[in-house]
C-alpha positions in Angstrom: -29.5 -8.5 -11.7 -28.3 -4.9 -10.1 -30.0 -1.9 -11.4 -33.5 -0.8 -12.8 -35.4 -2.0 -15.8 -37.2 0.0 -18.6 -39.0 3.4 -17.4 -41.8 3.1 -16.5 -44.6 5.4 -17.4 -44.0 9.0 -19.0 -41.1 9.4 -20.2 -38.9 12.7 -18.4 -38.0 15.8 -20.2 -34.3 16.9 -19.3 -31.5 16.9 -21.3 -29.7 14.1 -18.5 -31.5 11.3 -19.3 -29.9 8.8 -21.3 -32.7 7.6 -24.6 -31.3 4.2 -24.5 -31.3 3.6 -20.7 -34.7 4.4 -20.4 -35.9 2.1 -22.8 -33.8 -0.8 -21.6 -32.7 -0.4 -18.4 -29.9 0.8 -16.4 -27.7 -2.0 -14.8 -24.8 0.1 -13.9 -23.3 0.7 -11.3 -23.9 4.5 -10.2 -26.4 5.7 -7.2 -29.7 5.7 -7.4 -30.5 9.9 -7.8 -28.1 9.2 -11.4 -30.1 5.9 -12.9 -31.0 6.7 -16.3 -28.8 10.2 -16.5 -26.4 9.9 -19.7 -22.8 10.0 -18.5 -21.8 13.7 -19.1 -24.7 14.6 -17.3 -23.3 12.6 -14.7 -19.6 13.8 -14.9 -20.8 17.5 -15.1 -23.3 17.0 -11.8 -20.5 16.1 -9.6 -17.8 18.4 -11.3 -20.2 20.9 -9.7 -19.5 19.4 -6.3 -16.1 17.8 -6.2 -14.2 18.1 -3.0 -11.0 20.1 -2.7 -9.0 17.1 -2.0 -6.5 15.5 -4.4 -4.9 11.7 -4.3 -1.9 10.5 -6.4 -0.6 7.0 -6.3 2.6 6.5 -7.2 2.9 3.9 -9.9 6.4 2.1 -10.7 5.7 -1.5 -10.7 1.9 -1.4 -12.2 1.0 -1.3 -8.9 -2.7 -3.6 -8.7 -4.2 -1.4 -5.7 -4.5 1.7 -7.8 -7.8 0.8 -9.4 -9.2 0.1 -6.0 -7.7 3.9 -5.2 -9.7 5.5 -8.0 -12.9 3.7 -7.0 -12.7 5.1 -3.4 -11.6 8.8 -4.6 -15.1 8.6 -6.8 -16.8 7.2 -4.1 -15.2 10.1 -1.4 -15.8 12.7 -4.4 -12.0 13.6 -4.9 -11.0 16.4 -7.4 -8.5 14.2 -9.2 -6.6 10.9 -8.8 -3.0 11.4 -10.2 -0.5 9.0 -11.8 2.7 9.8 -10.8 5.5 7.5 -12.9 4.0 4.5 -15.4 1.1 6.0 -17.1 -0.6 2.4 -17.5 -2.8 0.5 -14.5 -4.7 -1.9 -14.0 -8.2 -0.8 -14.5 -10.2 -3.7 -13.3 -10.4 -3.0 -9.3 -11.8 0.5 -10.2 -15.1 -1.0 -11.1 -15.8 1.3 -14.1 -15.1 4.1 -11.7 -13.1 5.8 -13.6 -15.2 6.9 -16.5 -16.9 9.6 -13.9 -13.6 9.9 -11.8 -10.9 13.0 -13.6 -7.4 10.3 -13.4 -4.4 12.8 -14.1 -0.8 11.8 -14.9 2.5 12.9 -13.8 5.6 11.0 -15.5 8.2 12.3 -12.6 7.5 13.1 -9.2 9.3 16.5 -10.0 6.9 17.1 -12.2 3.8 16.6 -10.2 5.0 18.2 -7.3 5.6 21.2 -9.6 2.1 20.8 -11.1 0.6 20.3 -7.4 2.9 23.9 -6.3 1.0 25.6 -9.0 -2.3 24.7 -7.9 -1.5 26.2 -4.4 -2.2 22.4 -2.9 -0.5 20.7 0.3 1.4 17.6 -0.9 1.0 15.0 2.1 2.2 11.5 2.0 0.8 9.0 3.5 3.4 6.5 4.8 4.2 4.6 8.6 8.1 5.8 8.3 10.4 7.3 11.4 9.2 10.5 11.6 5.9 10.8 10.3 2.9 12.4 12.0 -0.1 10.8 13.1 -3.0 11.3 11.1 -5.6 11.1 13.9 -3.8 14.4 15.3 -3.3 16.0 12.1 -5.4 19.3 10.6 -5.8 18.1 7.2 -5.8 21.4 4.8 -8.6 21.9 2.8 -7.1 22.2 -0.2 -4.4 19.2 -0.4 -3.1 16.1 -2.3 -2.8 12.9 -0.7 0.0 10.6 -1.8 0.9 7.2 -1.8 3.6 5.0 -2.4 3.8 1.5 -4.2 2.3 -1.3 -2.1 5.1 -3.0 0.0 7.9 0.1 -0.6 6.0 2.6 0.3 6.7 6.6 -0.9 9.8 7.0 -2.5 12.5 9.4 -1.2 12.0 12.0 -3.6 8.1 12.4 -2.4 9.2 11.9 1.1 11.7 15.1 0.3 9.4 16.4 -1.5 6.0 16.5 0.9 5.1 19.2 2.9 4.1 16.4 5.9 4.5 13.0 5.8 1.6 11.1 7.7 1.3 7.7 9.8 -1.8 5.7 9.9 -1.9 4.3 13.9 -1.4 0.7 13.7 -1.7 -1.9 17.0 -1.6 -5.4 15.0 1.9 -7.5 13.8 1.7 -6.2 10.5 4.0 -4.1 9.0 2.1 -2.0 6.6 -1.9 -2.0 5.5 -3.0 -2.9 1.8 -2.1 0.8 0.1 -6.1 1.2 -1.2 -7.0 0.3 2.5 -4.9 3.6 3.8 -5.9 5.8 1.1 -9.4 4.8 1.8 -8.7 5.8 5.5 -6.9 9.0 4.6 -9.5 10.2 2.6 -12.3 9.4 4.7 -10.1 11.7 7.4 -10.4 14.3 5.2 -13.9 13.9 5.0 -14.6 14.3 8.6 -12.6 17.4 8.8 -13.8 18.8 5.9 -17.1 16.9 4.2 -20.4 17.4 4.6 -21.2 14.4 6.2 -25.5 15.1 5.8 -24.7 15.1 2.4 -23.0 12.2 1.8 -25.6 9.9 3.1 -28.5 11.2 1.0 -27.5 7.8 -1.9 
């Protein structure tokens, strides 16, 4: 079984520990520096530290990789995932994720891009189509949203109109396209390395 048992020992003072957890356990599934914290203490902790990065998925067909998307933004520290079109998903490849992760949504492209103008953030998507720049080459901006399209069609035309670049993830295999949480996990991870604190991300 994952995760700690009952504390032992003296109990902690601190207003982040969870009463219950302590006294029976804690079998999620967080890092080890937040067993036993109650969740706002854990949602507030890494509010305080959040990356400037955003990620939207657009979401027409109930698109299966998106809870895989939100997992990987929590696990990459994004500010917010964003749901641009169908405001349900499937919740199930997120891995309970989401209840630390801020998930935003946007019923019309137009009206995230607006939103996204507002908050003074890049909109790049993320798509191999004629045209696009490589992402290994590309200065990912600090403060930026990374979009993707449904898996199989890709962005549609009004983000590709919309975007301010439109990136390509190199590819050397037969394959037309990668699974759509595989490339924002890659796309993220790029902005890591420009941007991230790499030391700190491998403290657990």
């Amino acid at each position: 079984m994952h995760g700690l048992g009952p504390w032992e020992g003296t109990l902690p003072d601190g207003d982040q520990w969870d009463q219950d957890l302590l006294r029976d356990g804690d079998r999620r599934n967080v890092v080890d520096r937040y067993r036993y914290w109650n969740h706002d203490a854990i949602v507030a902790d890494l509010d305080a530290r959040r990356h400037d990065f955003h990620v939207a998925i657009e979401n027409w067909q109930h698109d299966f990789n998106i809870g895989s998307v939100v997992r990987t933004a929590n696990a990459f520290m994004a500010r917010e995932v964003h749901i641009v079109g169908n405001r349900r998903w499937n919740r199930r490849g997120a891995m309970v994720t989401d209840r630390y992760q801020h998930v935003r949504h946007h019923p019309t492209v137009g009206e995230f891009v607006e939103w996204a103008h507002s908050e003074g953030l890049t909109v790049i998507g993320i798509d191999n189509l004629p045209g696009s720049v490589p992402l290994e080459t590309y200065e990912l901006p600090r403060n930026c949203v990374l979009v993707f399209g449904q898996e199989s069609v890709g962005l549609t035309d009004a983000v590709r109109e919309a975007a301010d670049a439109t990136l390509a993830i190199a590819q050397y295999g037969s394959t037309r396209s990668i699974n759509a949480g595989a490339a924002a996990a890659i796309a993220m991870h790029s902005w890591v390395r420009h941007h991230g604190d790499v030391e700190a991300g491998h403290d657990g």
